[in-house]
C-alpha atoms as one frame of an Amber mdcrd trajectory, in Angstrom:
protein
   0.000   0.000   0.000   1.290   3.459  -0.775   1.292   6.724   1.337  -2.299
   7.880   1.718  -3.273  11.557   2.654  -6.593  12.173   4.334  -8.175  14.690
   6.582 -10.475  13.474   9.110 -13.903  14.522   9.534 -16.425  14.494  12.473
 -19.302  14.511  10.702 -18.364  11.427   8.747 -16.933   8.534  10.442 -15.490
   5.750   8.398 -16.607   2.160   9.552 -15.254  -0.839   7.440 -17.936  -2.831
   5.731 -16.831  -6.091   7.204 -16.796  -6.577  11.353 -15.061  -8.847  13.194
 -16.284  -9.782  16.173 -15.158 -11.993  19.217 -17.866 -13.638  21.241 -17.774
 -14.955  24.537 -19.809 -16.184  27.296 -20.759 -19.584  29.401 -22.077 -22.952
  28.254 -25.427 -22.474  26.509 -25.274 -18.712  26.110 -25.971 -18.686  22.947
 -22.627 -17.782  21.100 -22.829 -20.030  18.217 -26.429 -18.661  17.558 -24.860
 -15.345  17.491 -22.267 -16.167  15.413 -24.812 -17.613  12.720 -26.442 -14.259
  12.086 -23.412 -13.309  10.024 -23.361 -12.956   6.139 -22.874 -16.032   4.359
 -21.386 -17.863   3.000 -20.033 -19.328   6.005 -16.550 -21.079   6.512 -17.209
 -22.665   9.821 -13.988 -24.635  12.259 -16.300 -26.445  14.315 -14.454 -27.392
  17.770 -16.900 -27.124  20.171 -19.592 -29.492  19.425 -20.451 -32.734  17.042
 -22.061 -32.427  13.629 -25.578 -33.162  14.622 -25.692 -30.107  17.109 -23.868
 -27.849  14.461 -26.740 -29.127  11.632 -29.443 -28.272  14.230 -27.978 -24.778
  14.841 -27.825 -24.397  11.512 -31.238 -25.362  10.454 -32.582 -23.277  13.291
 -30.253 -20.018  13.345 -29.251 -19.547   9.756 -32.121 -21.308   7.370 -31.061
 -20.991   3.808 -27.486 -19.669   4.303 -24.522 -21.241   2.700 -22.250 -22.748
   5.057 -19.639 -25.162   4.091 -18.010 -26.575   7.853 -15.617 -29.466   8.903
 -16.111 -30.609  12.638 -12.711 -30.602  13.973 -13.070 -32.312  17.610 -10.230
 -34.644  19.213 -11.211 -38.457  19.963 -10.292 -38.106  23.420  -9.525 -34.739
  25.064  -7.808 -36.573  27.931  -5.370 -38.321  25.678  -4.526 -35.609  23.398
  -1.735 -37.141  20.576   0.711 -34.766  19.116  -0.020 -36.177  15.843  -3.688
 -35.287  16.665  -3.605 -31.886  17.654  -1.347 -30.894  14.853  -3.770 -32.352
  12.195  -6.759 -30.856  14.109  -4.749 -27.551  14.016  -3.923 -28.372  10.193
  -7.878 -28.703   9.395  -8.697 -25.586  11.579  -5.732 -23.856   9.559  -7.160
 -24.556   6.677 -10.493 -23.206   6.527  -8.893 -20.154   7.355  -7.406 -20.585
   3.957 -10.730 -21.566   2.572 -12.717 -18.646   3.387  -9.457 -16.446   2.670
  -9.329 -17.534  -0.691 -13.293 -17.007  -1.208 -13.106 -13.316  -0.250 -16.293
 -12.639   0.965 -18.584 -14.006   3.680 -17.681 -14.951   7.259 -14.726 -17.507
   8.852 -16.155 -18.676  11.942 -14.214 -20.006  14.757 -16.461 -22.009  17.292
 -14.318 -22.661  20.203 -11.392 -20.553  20.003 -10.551 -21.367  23.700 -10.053
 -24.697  21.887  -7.737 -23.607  19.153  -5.442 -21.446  21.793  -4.942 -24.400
  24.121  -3.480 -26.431  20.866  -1.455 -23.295  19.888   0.317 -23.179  23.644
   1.020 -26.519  23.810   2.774 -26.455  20.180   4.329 -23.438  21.295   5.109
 -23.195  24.391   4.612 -26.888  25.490   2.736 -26.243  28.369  -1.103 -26.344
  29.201  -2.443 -22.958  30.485  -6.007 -24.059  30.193  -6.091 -23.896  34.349
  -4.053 -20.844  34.421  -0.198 -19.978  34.192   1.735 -22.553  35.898   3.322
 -20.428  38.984   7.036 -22.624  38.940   7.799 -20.444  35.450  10.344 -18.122
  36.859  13.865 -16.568  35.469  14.483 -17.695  31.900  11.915 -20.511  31.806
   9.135 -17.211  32.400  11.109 -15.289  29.965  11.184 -18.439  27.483   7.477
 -18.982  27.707   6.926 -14.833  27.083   9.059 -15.441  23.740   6.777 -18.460
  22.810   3.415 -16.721  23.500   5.082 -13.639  21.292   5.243 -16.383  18.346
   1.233 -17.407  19.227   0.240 -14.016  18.690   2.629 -13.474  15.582   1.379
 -16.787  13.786  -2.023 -15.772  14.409  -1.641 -12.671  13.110  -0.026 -13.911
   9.743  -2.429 -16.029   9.529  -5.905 -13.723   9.687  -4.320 -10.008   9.244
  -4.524 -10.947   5.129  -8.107 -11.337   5.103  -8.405  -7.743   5.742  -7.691
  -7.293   2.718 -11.346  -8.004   1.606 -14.089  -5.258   2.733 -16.546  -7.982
   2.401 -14.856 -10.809   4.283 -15.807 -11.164   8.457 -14.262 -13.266  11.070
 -16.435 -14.236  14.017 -14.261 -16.020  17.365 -16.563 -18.271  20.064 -14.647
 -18.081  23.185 -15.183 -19.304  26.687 -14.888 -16.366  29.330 -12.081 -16.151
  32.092 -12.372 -14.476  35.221 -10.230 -10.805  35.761  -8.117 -11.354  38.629
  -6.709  -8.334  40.728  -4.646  -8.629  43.933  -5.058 -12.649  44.122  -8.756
 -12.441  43.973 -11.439 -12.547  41.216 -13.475  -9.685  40.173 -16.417 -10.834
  39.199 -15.774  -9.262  36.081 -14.952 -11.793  32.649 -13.020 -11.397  29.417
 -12.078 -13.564  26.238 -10.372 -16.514  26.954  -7.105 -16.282  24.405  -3.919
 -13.953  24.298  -4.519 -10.574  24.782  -3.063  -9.483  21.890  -5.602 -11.547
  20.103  -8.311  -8.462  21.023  -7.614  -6.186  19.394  -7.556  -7.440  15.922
 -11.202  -7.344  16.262 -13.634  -4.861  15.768 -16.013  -5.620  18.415 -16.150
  -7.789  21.564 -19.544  -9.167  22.695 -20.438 -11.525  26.131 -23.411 -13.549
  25.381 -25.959 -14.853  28.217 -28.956 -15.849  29.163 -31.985 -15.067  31.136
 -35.409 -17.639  31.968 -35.794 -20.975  32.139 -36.532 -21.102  35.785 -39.948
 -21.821  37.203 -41.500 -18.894  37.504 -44.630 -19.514  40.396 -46.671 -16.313
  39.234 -47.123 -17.367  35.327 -47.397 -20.942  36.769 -44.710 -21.924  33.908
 -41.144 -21.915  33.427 -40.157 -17.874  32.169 -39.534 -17.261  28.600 -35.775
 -17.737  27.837 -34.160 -14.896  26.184 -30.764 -14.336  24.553 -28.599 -11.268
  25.613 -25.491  -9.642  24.314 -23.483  -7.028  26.267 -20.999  -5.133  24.271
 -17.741  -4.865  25.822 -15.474  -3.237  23.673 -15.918  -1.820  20.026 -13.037
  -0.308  17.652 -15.718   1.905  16.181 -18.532   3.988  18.393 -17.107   2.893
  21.296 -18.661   5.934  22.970 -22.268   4.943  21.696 -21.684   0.938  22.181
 -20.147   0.025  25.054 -21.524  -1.682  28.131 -24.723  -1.434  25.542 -26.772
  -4.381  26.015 -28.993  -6.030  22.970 -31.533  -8.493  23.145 -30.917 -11.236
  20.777 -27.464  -9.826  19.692 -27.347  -9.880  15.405 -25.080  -8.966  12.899
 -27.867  -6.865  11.639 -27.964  -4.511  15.080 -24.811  -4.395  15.472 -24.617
  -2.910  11.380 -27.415  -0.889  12.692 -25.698   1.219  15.776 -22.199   1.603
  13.763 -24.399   3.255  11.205
């Protein structure tokens, strides 16, 4: 890209066409249904649940969208072969390619908690899933610093290209993880992943639920809703944060960066 000269102006804000978005929340919170209300065609990793639950999410989330998916899941998550988590991060690797090459619709990642525990144990050889292992100290700290400076860099090399296309999204699934401050939690919950990862996004949404429970004065169980509570946004942060939507869409979000 050459040198670009431009004067900014107030009155009208530039906001990419395509918007990446990282979702997060508990079990059952509805972040794959989320994810669904993106454009197709969608290029969908699937490591978070079998093909039969993806199909029904499908069928019910995103009738008559294109999708084209491969179900990436290990055999045994117990007994997790090297030779199996580097094809499983192969396959996952590779529909990044897919939708890269197709230029237009949205990559989803469903389970990216998933994908980042593979990436630290092929680079850094270690499982953080539980948290940092507190014996790291000196130059084996210092070591594993370096190696989760390579995570960030091939992840980076691997998504920054598809920037490139105005019409091309990317959509992460991730569990949350607790904000700890002086040894404690804070109640409060982020993205689990690198925290570099964050910021290559555009917007960063925790998903939940409310209902289900037996509710004694409708003399039924209350109405289960989806929610969606905007953490962060690149764009209208100022109008979007800490904004919560009912039944979070692609379409409402399109609709406040307007």
């Amino acid at each position: 890209m050459s040198v670009q000269e431009y004067i900014g102006n107030k009155d009208s804000v530039t906001v990419p066409t395509s918007l990446w978005a990282i979702i997060f929340g508990a079990a059952k919170s509805r972040k794959t249904a989320t994810a669904l209300t993106w454009p197709d065609p969608l290029f969908i990793a699937e490591l978070d649940c079998n093909e039969d639950r993806l199909r029904y999410c499908l069928d019910r989330h995103a009738p008559g969208k294109k999708a084209m998916y491969e179900v990436i899941m290990p055999k045994n998550q117990n007994i997790l072969t090297e030779d199996e988590m580097n094809d499983m991060m192969g396959r996952t690797e590779m529909m990044i390619k897919v939708a890269n090459s197709q230029k237009k619709g949205t990559l989803i990642i469903d389970g990216g908690n998933t994908l980042y525990r593979w990436y630290q144990l092929a680079f850094t050889g270690f499982d953080y899933s539980a948290g940092k292992p507190q014996d790291l100290k000196g130059p084996a700290a210092a070591g594993a610093r370096a190696d989760f400076a390579r995570i960030s860099q091939h992840f980076e090399q691997l998504l920054l290209p598809m920037r490139n296309y105005p019409d091309l999204n990317v959509v992460f699934t991730t569990e949350p993880k607790e904000v700890w401050a002086d040894g404690k939690g804070t109640g409060k919950f982020e993205p689990r992943g690198p925290d570099s990862w964050d910021f290559k996004f555009d917007i960063e949404i925790q998903t939940y639920v409310t209902g289900g429970d037996y509710d004694e004065a409708l003399g039924k169980p209350a109405p289960i809703e989806g929610w969606g509570l905007v953490k962060w946004s690149a764009y209208r942060d100022d109008r979007l944060r800490g904004k919560v939507i009912k039944e979070p869409s692609y379409d409402k979000l399109r609709s406040l960066l307007a």
